[in-house]
C-alpha positions as CSV (number, residue, x, y, z in Angstrom):
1,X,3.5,9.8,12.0
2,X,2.1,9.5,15.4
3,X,0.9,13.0,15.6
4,X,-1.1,12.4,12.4
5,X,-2.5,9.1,13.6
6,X,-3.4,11.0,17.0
7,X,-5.3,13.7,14.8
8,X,-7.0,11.3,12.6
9,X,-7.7,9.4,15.8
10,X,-9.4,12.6,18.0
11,X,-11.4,14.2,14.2
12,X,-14.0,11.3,14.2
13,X,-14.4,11.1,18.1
14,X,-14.8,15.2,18.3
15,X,-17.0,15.1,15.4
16,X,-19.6,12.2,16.6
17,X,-19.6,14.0,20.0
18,X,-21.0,16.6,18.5
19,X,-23.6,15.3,16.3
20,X,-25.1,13.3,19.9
21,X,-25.9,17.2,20.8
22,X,-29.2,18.8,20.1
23,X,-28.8,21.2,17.1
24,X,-30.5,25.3,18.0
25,X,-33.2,24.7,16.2
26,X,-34.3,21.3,17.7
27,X,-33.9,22.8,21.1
28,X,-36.5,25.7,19.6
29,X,-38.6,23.4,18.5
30,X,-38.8,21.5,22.0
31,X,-39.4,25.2,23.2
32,X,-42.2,26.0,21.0
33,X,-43.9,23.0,21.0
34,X,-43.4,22.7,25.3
35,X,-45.1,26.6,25.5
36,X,-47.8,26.5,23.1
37,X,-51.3,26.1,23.2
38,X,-52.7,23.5,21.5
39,X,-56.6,23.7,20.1
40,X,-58.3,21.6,18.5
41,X,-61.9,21.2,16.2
42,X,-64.6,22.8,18.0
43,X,-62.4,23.1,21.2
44,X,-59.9,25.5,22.7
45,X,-57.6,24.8,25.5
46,X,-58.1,27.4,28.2
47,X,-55.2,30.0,28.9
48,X,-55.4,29.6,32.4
49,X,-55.2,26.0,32.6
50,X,-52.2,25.4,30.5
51,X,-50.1,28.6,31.8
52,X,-48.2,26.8,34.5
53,X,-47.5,23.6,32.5
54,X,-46.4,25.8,29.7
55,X,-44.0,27.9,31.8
56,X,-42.4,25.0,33.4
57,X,-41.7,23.1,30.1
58,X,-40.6,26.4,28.6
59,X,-38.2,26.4,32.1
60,X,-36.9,23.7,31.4
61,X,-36.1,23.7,28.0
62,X,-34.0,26.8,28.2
63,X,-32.3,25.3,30.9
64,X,-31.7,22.2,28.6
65,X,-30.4,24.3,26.0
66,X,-28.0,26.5,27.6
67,X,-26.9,22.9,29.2
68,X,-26.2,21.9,25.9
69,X,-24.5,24.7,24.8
70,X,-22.1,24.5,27.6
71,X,-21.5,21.4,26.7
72,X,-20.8,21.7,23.4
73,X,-18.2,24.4,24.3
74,X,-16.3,22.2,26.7
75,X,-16.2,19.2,23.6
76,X,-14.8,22.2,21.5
77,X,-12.2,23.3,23.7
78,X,-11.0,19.8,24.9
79,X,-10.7,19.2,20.7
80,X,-8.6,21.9,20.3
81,X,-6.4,21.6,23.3
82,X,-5.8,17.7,22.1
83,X,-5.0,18.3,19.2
84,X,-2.5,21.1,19.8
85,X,-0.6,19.5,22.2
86,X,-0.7,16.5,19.7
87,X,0.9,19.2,17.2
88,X,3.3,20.6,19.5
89,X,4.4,17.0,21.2
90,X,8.6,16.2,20.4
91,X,9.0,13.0,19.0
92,X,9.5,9.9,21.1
93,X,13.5,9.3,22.1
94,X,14.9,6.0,21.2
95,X,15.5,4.1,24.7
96,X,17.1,0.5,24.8
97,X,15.0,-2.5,25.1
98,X,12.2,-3.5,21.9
99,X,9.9,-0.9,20.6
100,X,9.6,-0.3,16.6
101,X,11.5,3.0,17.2
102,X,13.3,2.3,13.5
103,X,10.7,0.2,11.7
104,X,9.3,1.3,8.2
105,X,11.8,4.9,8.5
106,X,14.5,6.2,6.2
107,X,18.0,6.9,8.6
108,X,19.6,6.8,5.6
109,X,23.6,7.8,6.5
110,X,22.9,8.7,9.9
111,X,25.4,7.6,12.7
112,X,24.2,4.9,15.0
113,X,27.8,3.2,15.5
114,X,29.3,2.5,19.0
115,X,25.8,2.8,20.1
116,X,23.1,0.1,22.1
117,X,20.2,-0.6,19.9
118,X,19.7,-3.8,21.7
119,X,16.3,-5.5,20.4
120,X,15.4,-2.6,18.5
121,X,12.9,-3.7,15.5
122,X,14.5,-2.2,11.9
123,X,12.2,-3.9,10.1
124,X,11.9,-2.4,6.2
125,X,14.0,0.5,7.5
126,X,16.0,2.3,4.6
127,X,19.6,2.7,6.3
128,X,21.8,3.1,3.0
129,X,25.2,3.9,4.0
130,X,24.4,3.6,7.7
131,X,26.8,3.9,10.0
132,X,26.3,0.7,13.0
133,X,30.0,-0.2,13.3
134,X,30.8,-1.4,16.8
135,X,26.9,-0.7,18.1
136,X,25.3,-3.6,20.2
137,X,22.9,-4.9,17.6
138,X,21.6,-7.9,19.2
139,X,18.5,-9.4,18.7
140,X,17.8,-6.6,16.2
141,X,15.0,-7.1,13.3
142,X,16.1,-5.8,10.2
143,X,13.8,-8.1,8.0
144,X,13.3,-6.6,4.7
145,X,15.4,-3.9,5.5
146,X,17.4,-2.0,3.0
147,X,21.4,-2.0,4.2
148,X,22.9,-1.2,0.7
149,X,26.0,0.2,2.1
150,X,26.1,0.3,5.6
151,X,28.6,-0.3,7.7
152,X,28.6,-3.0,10.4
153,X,32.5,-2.8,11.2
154,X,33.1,-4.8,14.4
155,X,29.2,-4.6,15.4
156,X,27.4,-7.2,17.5
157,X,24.9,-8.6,15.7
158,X,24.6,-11.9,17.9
159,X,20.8,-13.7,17.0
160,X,19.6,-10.3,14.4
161,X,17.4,-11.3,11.8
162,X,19.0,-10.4,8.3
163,X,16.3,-12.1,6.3
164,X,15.3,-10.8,2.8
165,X,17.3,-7.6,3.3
166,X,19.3,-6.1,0.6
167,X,22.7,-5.7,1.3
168,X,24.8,-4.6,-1.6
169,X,28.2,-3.5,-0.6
170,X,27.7,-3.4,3.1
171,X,30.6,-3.7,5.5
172,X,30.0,-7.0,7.7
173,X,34.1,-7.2,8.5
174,X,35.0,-7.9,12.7
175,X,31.3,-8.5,13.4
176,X,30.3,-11.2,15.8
177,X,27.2,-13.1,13.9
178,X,26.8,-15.3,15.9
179,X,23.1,-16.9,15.7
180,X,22.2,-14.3,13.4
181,X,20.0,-15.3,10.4
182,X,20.6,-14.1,6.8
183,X,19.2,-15.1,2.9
184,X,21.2,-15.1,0.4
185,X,21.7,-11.7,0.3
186,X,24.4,-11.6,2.4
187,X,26.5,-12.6,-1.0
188,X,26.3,-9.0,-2.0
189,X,28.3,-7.6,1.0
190,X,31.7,-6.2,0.2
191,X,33.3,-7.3,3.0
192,X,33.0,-10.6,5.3
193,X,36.2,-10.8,6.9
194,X,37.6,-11.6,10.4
195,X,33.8,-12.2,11.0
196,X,32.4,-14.4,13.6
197,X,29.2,-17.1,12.1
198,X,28.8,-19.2,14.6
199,X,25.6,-21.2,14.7
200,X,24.4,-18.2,12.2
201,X,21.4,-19.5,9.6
202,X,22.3,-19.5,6.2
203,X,20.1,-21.4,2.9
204,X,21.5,-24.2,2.2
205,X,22.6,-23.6,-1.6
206,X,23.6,-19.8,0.0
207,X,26.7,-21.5,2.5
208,X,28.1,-23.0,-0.1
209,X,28.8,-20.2,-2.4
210,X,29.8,-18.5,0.7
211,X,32.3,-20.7,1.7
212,X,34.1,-19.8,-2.0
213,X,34.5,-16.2,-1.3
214,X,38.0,-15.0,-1.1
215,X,37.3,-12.8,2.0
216,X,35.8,-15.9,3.9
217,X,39.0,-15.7,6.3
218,X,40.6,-14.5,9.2
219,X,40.0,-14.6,13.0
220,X,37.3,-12.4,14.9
221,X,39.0,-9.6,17.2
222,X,36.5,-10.3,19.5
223,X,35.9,-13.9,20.0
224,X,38.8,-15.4,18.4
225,X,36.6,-17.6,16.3
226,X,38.1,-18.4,12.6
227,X,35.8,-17.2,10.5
228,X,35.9,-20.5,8.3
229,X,35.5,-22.7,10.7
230,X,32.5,-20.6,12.8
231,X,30.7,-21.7,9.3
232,X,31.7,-24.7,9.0
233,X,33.0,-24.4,5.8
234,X,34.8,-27.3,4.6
């Protein structure tokens, strides 16, 4: 994507550098019209008079147009050379820290667990049957994303944004929640338990119906929170 952005980006800059350039046959016509003799009715301009005039605007003009020509070949080649090592550029690496690294792509059964994508913005990413189990998740954006199926086994996903995700069948079991924010579509998981929700953001009618699942239980490995009471389900 960002080599194609970078392309579309150096196209219109390229192209309007050349269009500010004198065209051939403008540069002729500043030639012929800087070395020619003009007359006129019932007058004619002396040869002699005009020859030095004439040769120094024809002088010049040549001069102009190889200057332009030289110019126009140095655009060209700095064009080409941008946009091949645009082309030939690897992808940006995933580093630690922010960055929409994941955002709006498709890492659809990939294996990100027992990994650090602290920060990282998933936003709208398609991870169906992702693997994130035990990764450091926190503070991650996975707003709108589609998780159908992936596994967050014993991640930490302390303060990640959940919101309007689908999750159908994913694996939130041993995960430490805490802070986290979900919708309601965190009904759909498969599997809830030994999980840590403390101080996590849930809709109001959503808690509730949580609270009634059978796999609402258990204690977090990691914290040792109860995973009723890190609700506050009654």
């Amino acid at each position: 994507m960002m080599k194609l952005l970078l392309s579309l980006w150096l196209l219109p800059s390229c192209a309007y550098s050349f269009q500010t350039l004198p065209t051939p046959s403008h540069t002729r016509q500043q030639q012929q019209q800087g070395c020619s003799i003009r007359s006129g009715t019932g007058m004619v301009q002396s040869l002699s008079s005009s020859t030095s005039d004439n040769e120094n605007g024809c002088f010049k003009n040549s001069n102009n147009s190889k200057n332009n020509i030289h110019a126009a070949s140095l655009i060209a080649g700095t064009c080409i050379a941008l946009s091949v090592a645009s082309a030939a550029a690897p992808p940006a690496l995933a580093v630690s820290g922010g960055g929409l690294d994941y955002a709006n792509i498709d890492i659809s059964g990939q294996d990100f667990s027992k990994s650090s994508y602290k920060n990282k913005d998933f936003t709208q990413v398609i991870a169906k049957a992702t693997d994130f189990s035990g990764s450091n998740l926190q503070g991650c954006r996975f707003f709108k994303a589609y998780l159908v199926k992936t596994d967050f086994t014993g991640a930490d996903i302390r303060g990640a944004s959940l919101e309007d995700t689908s999750m159908d069948e994913a694996l939130l079991r041993d995960v430490n929640a805490a802070g986290a924010y979900f919708s309601s579509s965190i009904l759909d998981v498969k599997d809830l338990e030994n999980a840590d929700f403390t101080d996590a953001q849930f809709p109001p009618k959503t808690l509730a119906l949580l609270c009634d699942r059978p796999d609402m239980k258990g204690v977090n490995p990691t914290t040792g929170e109860d995973t009723r009471d890190s609700a506050m389900c009654p």
